[in-house]
C-alpha positions in Angstrom: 116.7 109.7 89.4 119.9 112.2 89.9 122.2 112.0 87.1 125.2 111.0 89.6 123.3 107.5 90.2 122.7 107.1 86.5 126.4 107.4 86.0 126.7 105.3 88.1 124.3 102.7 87.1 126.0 103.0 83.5 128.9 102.5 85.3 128.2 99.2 87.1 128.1 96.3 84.9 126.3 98.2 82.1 125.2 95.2 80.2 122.7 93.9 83.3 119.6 95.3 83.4 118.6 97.4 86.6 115.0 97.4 87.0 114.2 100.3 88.6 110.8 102.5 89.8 111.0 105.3 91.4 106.5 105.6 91.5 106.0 102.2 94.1 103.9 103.1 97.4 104.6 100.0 99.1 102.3 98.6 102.2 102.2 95.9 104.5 100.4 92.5 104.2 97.6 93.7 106.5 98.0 97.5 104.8 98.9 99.0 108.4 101.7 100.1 107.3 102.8 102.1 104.1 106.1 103.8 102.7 107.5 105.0 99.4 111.1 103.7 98.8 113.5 106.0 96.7 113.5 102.6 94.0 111.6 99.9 93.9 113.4 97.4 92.1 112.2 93.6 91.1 115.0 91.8 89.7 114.8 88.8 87.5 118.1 87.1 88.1 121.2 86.4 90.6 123.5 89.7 88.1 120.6 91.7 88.4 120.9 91.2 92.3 124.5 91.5 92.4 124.3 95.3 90.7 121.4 96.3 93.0 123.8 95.5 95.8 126.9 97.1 94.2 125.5 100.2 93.2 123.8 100.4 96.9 127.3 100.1 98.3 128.7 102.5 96.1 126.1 105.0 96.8 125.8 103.9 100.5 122.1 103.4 99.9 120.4 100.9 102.8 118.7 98.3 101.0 115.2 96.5 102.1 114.5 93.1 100.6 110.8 92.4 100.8 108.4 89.6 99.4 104.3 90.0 100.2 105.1 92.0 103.4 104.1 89.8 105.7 104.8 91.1 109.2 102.9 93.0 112.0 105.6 95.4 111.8 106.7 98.2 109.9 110.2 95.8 109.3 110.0 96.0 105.6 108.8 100.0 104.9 112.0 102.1 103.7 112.3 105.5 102.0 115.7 103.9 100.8 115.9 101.3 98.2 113.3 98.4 98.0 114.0 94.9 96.3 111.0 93.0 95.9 112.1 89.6 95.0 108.8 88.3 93.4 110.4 87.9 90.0 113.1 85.8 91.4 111.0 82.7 91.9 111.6 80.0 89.1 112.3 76.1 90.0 115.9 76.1 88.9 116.3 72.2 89.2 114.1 69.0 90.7 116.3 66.0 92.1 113.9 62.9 92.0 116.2 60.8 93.8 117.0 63.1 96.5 113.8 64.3 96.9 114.9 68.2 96.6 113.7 71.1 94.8 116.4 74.2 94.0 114.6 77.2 93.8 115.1 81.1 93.9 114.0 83.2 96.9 111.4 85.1 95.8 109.4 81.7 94.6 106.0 82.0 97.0 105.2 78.9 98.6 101.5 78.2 97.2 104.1 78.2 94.1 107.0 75.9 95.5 104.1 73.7 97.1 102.5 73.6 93.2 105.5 72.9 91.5 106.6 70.0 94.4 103.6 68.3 93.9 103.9 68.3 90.1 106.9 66.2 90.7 105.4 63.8 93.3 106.9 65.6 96.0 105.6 67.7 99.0 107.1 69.9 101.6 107.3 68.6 105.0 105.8 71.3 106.8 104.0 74.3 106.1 102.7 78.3 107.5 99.1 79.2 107.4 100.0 81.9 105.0 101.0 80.6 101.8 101.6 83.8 100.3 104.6 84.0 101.7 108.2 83.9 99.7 110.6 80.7 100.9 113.0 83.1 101.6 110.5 85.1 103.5 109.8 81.9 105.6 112.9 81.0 106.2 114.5 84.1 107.4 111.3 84.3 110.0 111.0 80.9 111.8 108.0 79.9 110.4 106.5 76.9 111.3 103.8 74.5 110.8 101.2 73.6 113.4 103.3 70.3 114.5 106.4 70.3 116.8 107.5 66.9 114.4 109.1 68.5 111.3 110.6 72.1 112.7 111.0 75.5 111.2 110.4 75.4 107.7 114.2 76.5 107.8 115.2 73.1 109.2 114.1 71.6 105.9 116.8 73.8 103.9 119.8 71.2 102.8 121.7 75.1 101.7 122.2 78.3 100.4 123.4 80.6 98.3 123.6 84.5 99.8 124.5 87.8 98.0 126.9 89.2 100.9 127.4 93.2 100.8 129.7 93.7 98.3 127.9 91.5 96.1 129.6 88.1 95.9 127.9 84.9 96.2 128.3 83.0 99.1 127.2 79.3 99.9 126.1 77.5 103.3 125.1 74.4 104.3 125.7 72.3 107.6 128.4 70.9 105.7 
């Protein structure tokens, strides 16, 4: 790593962690396609994301967020900055009365689907390829095999977004 973007990693919130590899060779789900991002970062929580996005800003760095790869394209290869979201994945609160699970992005959903059943619960519909992050799923239309219950998207009551310059944004139909 050049000593201008340690600097400026020092620089940026210095008491959140910035988990960074520079050694990742990263490949699609199906391994047709490959790349080897400048960083390869994994972060754990919502600050950890924030930095990532600041310090890309600041050092105009493009930034490719990525769960298990899961497309026929080459959409998620970058010689830029890679954020793999699979240690962003915890169940941060179950609503029994509501019947909703808050969860982090990076949860995959043969995990959301484990920890929904724990709780009695079940999602309404579902991909064939479980290996897939929510957030994954929901920024690529899947669906189920039934035209009753929608995108998996449709079943999201909201959000919350790291914009650009690393604020936190929510969104719901509300």
């Amino acid at each position: 790593m050049d000593e201008k973007l340690q600097a400026d990693i020092r620089e940026v919130d210095p008491e959140v962690a910035f988990p960074a590899s520079q050694q990742h060779v990263h490949s699609t789900w199906a391994r047709t396609f490959h790349s080897r991002p400048e960083l390869y970062l994994r972060p754990e929580t919502t600050q950890e994301i924030q930095k990532i996005i600041k310090l890309a800003r600041r050092t105009r760095r493009r930034i490719v967020v990525v769960g298990c790869g899961h497309s026929p394209s080459d959409l998620t290869c970058t010689s830029s900055w890679m954020v793999n979201l699979d240690k962003y994945n915890r169940v941060l609160h179950v609503d029994h009365d509501r019947k909703r699970l808050t969860v982090q992005g990076g949860i995959r959903l043969r995990d959301l689907n484990l920890a929904a059943s724990s709780h009695g619960l079940t999602m309404p519909n579902l991909g064939s390829i479980h290996d897939q992050s929510i957030v994954g799923a929901i920024s690529t239309a899947t669906h189920g095999s039934t035209l009753k219950h929608g995108l998996m998207s449709d079943s999201v009551k909201s959000i919350r977004i790291a914009l650009s310059d690393g604020s936190i944004a929510s969104c719901s139909p509300d």
